[in-house]
Backbone bond lengths (Angstrom), bond angles and torsions (degrees), N, CA, C in turn:
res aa  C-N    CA-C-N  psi(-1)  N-CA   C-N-CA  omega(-1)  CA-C   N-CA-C  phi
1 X - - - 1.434 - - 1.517 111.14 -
2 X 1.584 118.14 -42.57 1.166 118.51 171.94 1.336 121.92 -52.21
3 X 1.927 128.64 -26.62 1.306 122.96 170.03 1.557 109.59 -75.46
4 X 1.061 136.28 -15.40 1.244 145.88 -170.91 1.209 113.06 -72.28
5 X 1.289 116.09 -74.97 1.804 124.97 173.79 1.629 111.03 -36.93
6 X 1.607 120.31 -54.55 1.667 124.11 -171.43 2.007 93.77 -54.76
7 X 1.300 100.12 -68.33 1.450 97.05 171.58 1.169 126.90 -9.83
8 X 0.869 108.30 -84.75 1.916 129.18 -163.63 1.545 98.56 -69.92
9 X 1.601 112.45 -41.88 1.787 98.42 155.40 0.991 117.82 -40.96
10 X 1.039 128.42 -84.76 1.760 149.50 164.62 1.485 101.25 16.69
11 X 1.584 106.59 -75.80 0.993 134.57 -147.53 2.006 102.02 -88.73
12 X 1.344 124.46 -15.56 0.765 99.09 139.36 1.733 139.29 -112.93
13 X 1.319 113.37 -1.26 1.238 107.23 148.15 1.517 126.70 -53.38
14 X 1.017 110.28 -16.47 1.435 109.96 161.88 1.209 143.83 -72.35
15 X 1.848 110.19 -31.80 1.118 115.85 -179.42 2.020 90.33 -104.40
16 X 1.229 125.82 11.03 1.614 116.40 139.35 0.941 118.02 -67.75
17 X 1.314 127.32 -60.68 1.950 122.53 179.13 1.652 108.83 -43.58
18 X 1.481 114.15 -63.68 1.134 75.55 -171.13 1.372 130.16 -99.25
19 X 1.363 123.09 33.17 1.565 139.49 169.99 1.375 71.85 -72.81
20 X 1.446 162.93 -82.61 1.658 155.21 -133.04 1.058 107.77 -97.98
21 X 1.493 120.00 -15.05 1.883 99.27 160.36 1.597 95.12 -81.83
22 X 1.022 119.45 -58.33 1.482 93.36 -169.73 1.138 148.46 -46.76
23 X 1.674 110.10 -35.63 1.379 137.64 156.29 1.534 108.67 -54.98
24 X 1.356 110.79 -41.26 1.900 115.94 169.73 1.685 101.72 -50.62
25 X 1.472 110.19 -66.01 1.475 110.05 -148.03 2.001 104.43 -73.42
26 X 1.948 99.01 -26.77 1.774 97.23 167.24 1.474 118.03 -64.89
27 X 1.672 118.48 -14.09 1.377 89.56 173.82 1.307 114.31 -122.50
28 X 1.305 103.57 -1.15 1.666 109.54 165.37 2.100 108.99 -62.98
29 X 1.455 104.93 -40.48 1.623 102.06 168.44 1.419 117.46 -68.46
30 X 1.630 117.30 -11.12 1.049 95.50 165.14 2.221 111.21 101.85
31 X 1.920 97.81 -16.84 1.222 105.06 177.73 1.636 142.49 -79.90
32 X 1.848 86.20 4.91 1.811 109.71 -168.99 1.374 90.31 -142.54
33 X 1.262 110.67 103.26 1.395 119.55 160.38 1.530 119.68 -66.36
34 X 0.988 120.64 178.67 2.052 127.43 178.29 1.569 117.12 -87.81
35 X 1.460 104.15 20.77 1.528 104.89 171.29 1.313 109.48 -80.34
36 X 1.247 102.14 172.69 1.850 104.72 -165.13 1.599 90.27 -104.63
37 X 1.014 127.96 -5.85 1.836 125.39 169.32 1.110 112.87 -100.70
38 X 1.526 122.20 3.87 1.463 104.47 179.16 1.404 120.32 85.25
39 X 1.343 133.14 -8.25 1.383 130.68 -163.99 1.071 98.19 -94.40
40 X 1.881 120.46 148.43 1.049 153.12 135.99 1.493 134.35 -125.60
41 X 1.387 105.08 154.99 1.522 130.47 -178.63 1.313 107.59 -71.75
42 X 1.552 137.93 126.36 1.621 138.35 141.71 1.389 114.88 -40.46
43 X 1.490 123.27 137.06 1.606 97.04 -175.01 1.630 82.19 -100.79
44 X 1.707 113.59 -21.56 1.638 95.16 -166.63 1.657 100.41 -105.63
45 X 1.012 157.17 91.14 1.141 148.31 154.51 1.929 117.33 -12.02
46 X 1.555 105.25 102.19 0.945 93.28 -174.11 1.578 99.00 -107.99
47 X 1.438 138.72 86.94 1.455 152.38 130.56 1.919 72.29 119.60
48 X 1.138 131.28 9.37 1.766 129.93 162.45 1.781 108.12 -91.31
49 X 0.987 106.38 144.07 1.315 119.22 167.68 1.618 113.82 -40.35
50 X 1.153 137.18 173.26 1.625 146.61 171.69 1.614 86.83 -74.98
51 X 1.140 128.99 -90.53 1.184 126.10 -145.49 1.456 109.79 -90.21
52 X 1.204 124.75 63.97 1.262 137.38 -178.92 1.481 103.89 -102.05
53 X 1.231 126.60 112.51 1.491 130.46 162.81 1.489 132.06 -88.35
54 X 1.390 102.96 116.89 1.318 126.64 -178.58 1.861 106.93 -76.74
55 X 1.488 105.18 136.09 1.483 108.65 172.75 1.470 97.97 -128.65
56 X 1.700 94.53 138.43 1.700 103.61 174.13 1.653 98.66 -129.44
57 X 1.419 101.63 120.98 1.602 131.65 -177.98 1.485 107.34 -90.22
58 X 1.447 104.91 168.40 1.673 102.22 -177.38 1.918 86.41 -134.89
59 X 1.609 118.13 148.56 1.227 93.49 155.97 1.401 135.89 -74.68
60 X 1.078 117.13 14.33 1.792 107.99 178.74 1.705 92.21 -102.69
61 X 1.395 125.19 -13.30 1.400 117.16 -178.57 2.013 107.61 -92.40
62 X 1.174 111.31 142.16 1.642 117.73 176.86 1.161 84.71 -88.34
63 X 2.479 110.18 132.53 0.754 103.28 141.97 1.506 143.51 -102.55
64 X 1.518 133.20 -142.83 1.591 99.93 175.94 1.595 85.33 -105.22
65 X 1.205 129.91 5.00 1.645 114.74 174.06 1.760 109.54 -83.61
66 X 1.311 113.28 -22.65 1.399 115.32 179.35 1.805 97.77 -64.36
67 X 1.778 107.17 -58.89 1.194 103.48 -169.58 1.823 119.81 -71.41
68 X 1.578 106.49 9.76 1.789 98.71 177.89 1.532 95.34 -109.05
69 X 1.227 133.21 3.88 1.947 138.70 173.79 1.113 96.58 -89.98
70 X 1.574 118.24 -49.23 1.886 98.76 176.11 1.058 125.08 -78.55
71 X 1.428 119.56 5.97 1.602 117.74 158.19 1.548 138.78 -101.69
72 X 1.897 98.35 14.14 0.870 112.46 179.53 1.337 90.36 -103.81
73 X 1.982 91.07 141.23 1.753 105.88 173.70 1.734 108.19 -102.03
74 X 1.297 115.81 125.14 1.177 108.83 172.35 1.341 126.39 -85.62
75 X 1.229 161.03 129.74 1.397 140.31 -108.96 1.978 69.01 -148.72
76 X 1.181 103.85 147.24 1.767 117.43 146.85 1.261 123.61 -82.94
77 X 1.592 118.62 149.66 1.332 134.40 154.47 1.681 124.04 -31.78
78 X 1.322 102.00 77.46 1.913 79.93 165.92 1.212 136.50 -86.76
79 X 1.173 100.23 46.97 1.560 108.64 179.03 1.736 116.54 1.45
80 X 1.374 100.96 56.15 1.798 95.00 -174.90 2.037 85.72 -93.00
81 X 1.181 124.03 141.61 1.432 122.33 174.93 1.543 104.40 -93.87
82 X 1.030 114.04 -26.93 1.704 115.30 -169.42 1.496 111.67 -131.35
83 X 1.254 115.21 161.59 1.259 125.65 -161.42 1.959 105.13 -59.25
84 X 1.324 125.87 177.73 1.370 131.28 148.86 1.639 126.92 -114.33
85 X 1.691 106.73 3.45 1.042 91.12 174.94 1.845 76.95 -166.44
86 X 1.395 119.50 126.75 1.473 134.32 165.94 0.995 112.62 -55.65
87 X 1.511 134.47 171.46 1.524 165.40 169.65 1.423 94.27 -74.63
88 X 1.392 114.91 128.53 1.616 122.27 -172.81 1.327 76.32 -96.32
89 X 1.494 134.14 116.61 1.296 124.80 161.58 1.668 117.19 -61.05
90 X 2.031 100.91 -61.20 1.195 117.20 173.91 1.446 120.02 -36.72
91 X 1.430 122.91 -44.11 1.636 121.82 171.30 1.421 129.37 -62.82
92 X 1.624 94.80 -38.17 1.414 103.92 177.01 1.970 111.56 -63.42
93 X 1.387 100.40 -48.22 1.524 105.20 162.95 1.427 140.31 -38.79
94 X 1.306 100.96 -40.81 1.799 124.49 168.91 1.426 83.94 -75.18
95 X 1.574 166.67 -77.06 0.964 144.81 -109.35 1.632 103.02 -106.30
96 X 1.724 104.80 -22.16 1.530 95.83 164.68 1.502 110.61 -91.11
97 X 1.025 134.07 -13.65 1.581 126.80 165.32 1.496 101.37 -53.75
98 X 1.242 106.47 -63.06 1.676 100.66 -171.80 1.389 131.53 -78.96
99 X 1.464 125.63 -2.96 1.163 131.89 158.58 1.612 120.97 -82.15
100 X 1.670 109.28 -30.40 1.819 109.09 177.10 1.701 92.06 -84.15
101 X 1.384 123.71 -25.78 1.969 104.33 173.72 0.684 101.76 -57.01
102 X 1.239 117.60 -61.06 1.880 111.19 -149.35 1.250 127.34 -88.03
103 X 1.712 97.86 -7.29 2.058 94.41 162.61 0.921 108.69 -108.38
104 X 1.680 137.33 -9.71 1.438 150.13 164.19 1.961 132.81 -64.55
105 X 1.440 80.44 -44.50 1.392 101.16 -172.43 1.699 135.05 -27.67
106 X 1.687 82.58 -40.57 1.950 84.57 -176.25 1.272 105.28 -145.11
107 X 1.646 114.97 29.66 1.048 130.97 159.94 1.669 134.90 -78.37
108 X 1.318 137.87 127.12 1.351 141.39 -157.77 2.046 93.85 -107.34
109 X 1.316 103.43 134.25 1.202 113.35 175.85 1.803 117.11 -56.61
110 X 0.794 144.45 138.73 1.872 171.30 -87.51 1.247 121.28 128.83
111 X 1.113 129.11 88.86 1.318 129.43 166.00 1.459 128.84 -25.13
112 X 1.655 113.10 -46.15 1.262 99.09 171.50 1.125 119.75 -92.71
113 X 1.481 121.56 -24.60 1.613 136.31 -174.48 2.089 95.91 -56.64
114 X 1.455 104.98 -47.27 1.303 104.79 -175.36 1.934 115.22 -77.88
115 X 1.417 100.51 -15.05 1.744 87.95 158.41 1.297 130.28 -92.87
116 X 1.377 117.77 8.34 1.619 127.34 -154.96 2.016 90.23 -114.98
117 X 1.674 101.96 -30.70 1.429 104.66 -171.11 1.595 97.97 -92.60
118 X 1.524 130.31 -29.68 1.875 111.66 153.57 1.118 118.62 -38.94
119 X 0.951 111.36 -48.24 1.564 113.93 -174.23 1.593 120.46 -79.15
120 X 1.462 104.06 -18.15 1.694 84.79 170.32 1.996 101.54 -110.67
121 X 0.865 127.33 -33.08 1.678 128.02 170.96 1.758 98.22 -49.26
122 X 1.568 128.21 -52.04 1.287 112.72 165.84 1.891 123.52 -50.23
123 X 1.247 91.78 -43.03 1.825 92.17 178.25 1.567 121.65 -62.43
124 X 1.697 94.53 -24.12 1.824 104.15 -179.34 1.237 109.76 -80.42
125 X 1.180 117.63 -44.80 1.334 121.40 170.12 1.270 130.39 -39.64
126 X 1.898 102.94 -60.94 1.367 111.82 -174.38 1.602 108.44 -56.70
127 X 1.471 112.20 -28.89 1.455 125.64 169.15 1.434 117.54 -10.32
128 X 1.837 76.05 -107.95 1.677 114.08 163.53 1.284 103.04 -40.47
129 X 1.562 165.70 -101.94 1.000 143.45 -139.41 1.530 97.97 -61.38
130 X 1.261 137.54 -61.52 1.527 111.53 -177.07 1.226 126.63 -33.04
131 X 1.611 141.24 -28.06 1.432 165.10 -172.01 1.520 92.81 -59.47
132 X 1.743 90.07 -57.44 1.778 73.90 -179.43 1.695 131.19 -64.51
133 X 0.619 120.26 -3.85 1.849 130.89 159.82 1.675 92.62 70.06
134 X 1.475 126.51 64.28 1.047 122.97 166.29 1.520 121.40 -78.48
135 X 1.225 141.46 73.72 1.646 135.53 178.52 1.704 106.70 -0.01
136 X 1.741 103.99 151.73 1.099 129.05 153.59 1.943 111.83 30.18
137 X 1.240 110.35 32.68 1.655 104.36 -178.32 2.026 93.76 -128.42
138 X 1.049 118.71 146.10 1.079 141.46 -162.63 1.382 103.09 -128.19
139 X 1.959 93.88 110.16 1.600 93.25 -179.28 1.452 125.84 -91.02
140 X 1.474 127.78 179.47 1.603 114.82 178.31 1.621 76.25 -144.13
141 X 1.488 127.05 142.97 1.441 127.27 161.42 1.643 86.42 -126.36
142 X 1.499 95.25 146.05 2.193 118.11 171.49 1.516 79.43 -136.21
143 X 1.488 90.21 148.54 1.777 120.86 164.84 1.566 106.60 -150.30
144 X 1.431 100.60 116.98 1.355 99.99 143.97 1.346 136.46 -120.54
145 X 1.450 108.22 157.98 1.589 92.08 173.94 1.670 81.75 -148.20
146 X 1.723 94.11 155.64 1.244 127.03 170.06 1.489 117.15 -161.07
147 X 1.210 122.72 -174.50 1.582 129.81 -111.81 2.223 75.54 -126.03
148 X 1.082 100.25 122.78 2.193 115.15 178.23 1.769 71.87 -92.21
149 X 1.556 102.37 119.84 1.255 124.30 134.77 1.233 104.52 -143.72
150 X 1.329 140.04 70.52 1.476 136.92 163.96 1.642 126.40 57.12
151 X 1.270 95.57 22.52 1.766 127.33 158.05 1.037 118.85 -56.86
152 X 1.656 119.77 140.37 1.320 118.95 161.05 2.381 102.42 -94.73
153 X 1.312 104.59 151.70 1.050 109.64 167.86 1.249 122.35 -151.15
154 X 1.549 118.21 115.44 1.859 109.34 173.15 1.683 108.56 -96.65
155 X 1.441 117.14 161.55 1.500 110.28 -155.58 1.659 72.27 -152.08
156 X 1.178 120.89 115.96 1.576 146.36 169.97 1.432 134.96 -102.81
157 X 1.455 147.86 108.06 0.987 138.42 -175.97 1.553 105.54 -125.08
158 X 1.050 117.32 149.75 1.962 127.97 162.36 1.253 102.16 -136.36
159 X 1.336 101.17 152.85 1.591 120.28 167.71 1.367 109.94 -156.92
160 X 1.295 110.83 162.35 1.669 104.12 166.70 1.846 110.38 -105.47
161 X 0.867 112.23 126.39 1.410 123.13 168.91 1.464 131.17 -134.16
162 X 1.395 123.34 177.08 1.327 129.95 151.86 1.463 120.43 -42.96
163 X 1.201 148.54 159.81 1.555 138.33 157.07 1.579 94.88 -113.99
164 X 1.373 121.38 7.08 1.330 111.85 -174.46 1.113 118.14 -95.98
165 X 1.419 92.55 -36.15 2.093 111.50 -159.17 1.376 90.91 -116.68
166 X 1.419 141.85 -45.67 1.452 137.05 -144.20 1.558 101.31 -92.10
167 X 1.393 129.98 154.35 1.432 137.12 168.27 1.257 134.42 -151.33
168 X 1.573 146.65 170.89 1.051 126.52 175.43 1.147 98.77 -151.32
169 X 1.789 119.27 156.73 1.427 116.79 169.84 1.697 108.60 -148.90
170 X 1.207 96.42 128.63 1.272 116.67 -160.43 1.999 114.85 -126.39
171 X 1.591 98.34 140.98 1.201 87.52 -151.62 2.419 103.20 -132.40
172 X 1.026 125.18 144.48 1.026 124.89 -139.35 1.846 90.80 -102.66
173 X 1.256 141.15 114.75 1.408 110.67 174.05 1.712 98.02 -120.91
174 X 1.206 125.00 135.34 1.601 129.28 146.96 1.246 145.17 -122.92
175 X 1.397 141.49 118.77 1.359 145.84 161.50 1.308 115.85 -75.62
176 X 1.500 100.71 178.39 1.305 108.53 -177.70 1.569 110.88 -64.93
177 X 1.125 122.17 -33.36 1.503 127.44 -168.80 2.035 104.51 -100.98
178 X 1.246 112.00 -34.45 1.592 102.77 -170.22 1.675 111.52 -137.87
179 X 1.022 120.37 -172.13 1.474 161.09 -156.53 0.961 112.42 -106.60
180 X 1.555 145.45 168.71 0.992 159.80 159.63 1.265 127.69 170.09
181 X 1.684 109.95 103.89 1.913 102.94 -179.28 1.240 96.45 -112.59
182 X 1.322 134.83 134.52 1.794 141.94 132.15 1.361 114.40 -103.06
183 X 1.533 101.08 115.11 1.143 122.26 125.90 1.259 168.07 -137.22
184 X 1.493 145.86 134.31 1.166 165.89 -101.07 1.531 110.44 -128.27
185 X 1.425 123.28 96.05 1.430 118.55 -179.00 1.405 100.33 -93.43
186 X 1.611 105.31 146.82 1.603 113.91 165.82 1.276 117.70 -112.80
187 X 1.196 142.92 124.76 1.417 133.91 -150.78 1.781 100.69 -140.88
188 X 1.294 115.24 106.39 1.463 120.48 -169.92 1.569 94.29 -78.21
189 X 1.631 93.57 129.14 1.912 103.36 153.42 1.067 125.14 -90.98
190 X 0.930 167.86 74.84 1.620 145.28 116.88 1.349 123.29 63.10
């Protein structure tokens, strides 16, 4: 028993020395500064940014990258291929009828008044159809409006999609003075 105990001294006075040469020779190079987190600066950027910060952890110390992995949830594959619930076209339709009336209605065409109102009748829109909580479909809303003076106008879109899963509904509004097209792509993810 008496050879046993010197041993295992031995052996860990040993792995004290060099826990302090090493810690000697990291700050004698200059690569562990005297912060209490451990962080340091690259002085040479090697294909890293200048101010890229390096952290050096110990295992008996928690770091905060250990504690932001256990708060990530990793979710499984549900291999679902197709939707669980379609694009209500018909609803979406009622919701652009009633959003180009009722901000359209007794409004006179303005150039800027009519680019300031694309942009918010698109935001209402994208709204209200989000409300409906349709799964995994990815919307796109376009609006235009312009000025009925006895114009011709064609208004064109392509995309590539599904014809199975993907849809759109699009809706026509006019006054005496303006224009108005919305429409609403639904684009299923996977």
């Amino acid at each position: 028993m008496s050879h046993f105990w010197p041993a295992w001294k031995q052996v860990m006075m040993t792995s004290d020395i060099a826990k302090d040469r090493t810690t000697h020779l990291l700050k004698k190079k200059g690569s562990v500064s005297s912060l209490s987190s451990h962080e340091f600066r690259r002085k040479e950027p090697h294909g890293r940014p200048k101010d890229s910060v390096s952290t050096v952890s110990y295992m008996d110390e928690p770091s905060q990258r250990e504690d932001a992995s256990r708060l990530i949830v990793q979710m499984e594959n549900t291999y679902q291929l197709g939707p669980t619930k379609h694009f209500p076209v018909v609803i979406v339709d009622h919701i652009l009828k009633d959003v180009l009336t009722n901000y359209l209605q007794e409004e006179r065409y303005e150039p800027e008044f009519c680019k300031q109102m694309t942009k918010t009748i698109s935001e209402v829109i994208k709204a209200q159809v989000k409300d409906l909580m349709i799964p995994r479909y990815k919307l796109i809303v376009v609006v235009h409006i312009g000025q009925l003076n006895s114009q011709s106008l064609l208004i064109a879109s392509r995309c590539l999609w599904d014809p199975k899963n993907d849809n759109f509904s699009s809706y026509l509004f006019r006054n005496s003075s303006l224009f108005a097209l919305a429409n609403v792509y639904s684009v299923y993810l996977e």
